[in-house]
Each structure stands twice: as structure tokens, then as C-alpha cells.
N, C-alpha and C positions, 0 to 999 in steps of 0.2 A: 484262086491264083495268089490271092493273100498268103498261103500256106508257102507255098510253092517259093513265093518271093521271100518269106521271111527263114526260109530252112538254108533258101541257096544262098541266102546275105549273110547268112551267117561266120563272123570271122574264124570259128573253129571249123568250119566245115571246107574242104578241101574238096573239089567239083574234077580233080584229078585223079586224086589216090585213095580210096575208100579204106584203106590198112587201118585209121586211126580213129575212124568211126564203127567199126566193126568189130565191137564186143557184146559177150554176151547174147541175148536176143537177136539185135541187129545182122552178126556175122552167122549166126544161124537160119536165119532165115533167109539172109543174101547166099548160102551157100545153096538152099531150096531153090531158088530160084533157078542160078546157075545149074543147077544139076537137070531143073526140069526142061530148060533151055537146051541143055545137051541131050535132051533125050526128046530131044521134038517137040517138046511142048504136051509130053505125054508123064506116064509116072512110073520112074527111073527104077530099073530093076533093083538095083542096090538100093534102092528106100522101103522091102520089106526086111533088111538085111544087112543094116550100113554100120559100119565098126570106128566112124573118121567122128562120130558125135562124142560117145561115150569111151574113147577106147579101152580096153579091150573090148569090150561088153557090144552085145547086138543088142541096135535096135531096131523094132519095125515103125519106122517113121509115119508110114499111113496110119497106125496103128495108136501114134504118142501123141501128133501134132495135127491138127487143125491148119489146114492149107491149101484153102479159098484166097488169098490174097497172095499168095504167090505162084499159084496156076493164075491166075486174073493177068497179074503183071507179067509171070513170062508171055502168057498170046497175046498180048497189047504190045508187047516188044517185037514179038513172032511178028504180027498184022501190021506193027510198024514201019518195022526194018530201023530201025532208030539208033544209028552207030553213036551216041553218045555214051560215056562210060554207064554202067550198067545201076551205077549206087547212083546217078542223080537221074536216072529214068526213074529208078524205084520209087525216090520222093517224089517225081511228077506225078505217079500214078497213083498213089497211096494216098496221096493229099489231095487230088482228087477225090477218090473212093471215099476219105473224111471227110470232106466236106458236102458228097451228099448228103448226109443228115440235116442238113438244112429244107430238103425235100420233105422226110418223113415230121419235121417241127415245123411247117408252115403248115402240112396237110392235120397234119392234127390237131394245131391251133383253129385251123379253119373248123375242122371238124366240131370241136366243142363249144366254139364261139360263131359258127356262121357267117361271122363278118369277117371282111377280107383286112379292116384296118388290123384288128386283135392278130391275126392271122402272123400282119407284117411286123407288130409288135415284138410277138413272140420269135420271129424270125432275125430281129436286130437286137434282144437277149443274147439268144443263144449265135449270135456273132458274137458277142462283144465278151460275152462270158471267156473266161484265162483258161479251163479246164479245157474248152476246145481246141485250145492249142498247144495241150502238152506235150503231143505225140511230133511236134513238130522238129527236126533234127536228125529224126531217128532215120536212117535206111527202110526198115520197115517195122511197123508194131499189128500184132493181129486185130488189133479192137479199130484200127485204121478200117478194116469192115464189117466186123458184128454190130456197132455202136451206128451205122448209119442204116445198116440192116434192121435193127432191133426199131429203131428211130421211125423206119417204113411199119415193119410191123404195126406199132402203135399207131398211128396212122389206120391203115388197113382194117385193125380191128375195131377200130369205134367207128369205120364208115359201114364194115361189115353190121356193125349192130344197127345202123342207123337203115341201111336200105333194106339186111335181111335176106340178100340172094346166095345160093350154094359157091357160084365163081367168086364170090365177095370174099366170101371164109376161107375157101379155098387159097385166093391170095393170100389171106391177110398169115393164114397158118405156114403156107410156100416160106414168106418172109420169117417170122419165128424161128420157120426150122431151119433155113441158111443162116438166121443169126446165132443162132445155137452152137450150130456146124462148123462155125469161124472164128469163136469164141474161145481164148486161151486155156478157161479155166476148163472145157469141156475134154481135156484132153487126160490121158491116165497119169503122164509124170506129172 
């Protein structure tokens, strides 16, 4: 909620009119959302085929962009019903989704140290670290859930080595491959 509070406090951030936050990244992926919203919460015909990114030029959006975090936020909006403007649900939900990685950094701390104190150590770092809170501002950024993904992963995997069971691995790989999947860089543009 620290996320959350420090994005909406923000004096450049406008909780009414999203126009001025919405470049770049941000207005493209608030436009994902939108579109998946108008399409049920399903994936919008025109995004094997959408001309309003690049225009002229077609793109197949399923095809360029990695978007896990913006199917996530439109059915959280869908399950909501949540009539606040659409750019300050995103940062509710998004800052959320970042700050799980606080999950996959206590479980891994635990993991390698055993003890719960290390565990919590590791857990009030990776608060207090500035890097955790870059994405903070933004309408949405995609590493907002590869990075707490990835975060589980690590995690999963050293418990995977440590108990040695096939559902262990199989988690631990589940988690990898969504973090992969939701990852900027994984995409062709």
C-alpha cells in the first residue's frame, strides 16, 4: 500500500485525467487494457491486427507484446466492478502485483538461511532498497509482474532442490516460464 500511497500522493499525478501520464509505455499499455476490457476481458480481434500502434503498419500485438499484466488488471477490474477512473485502478493493481516480490525474497531468504530472523532481514532490504520503487508513477510497466514472478521462481527453485519432489520443479518451472512470458525484453519489437 506504500506503492499505492506514494504513486497517488504524487503532485504530478492527476487521479482524474490520465492524458498527462500517458506516454510512451504507460498510454500503450493503458490502451491494452482498455481494449481487453471492451472485449470482455477476452483478446480483442484487432490485436492480431491493430493499425492505431504503428500506423500505418500492422501489428499483431499477441505476437510483439507480453500481456500478463494487463489481462490480470482488466479481470480484477471485470471481478471488481470498480467505477474509479481506469489509470488509478491500474496503479492499485500493479503495485500490488510489485510488491509481491516480497513473497518470492522472504521465501528465499528463508530458503537459504533457515531462519525466519535472516528471512525478515532480507525482507526489510529489499523494502527499503530505491530500485523497488522505480516503477512507482507509472499507469503500468510490464516488469510491475515478471520481477515478482521471477522473485517466486527463485524461491521455488532452491525449495525445489532442497525437498526434491516432481510438483516442487514443476512449480518452481510454472513460475520461470510466467516470468519470462511477462517480461518486456521477451517480446520481438
Amino acid at each position: 500500500w506504500m506503492r499505492v500511497h506514494a504513486a497517488l500522493g504524487d503532485p504530478n499525478f492527476d487521479a482524474s485525467a490520465p492524458e498527462g501520464m500517458l506516454r510512451s509505455d504507460p498510454a500503450l499499455l493503458y490502451h491494452f487494457v482498455e481494449r481487453i476490457l471492451a472485449a470482455g476481458g477476452g483478446v480483442p480481434a484487432e490485436f492480431h491486427a491493430d493499425r492505431r500502434i504503428l500506423h500505418p503498419d500492422v501489428v499483431d500485438v499477441t505476437a510483439t507484446f507480453p500481456l500478463g499484466l494487463e489481462f490480470i488488471v482488466a479481470w480484477a477490474r471485470e471481478l471488481s466492478g470498480s467505477t474509479e477512473p481506469l489509470h488509478v485502478f491500474c496503479v492499485r493493481v500493479a503495485s500490488v502485483l510489485a510488491s509481491l516480490a516480497a513473497l518470492g525474497v522472504y521465501g528465499l531468504a528463508l530458503e537459504l538461511t533457515r531462519r525466519v530472523g535472516w528471512a525478515l532481514v532480507a525482507l526489510v532490504v529489499w523494502a527499503t532498497t530505491w530500485a523497488n520503487y522505480r516503477t512507482i508513477g507509472f499507469v503500468l510497466v510490464g516488469e510491475d509482474l515478471s520481477v515478482p514472478l521471477f522473485a517466486l521462481h527463485l524461491y521455488l527453485v532452491v525449495r525445489a532442490a532442497r525437498v526434491r519432489t516432481t510438483s516442487a520443479m514443476i512449480l518452481a518451472a510454472a513460475a520461470w516460464i510466467a516470468a519470462l512470458s511477462t517480461w518486456h525484453a521477451t517480446n520481438d519489437g
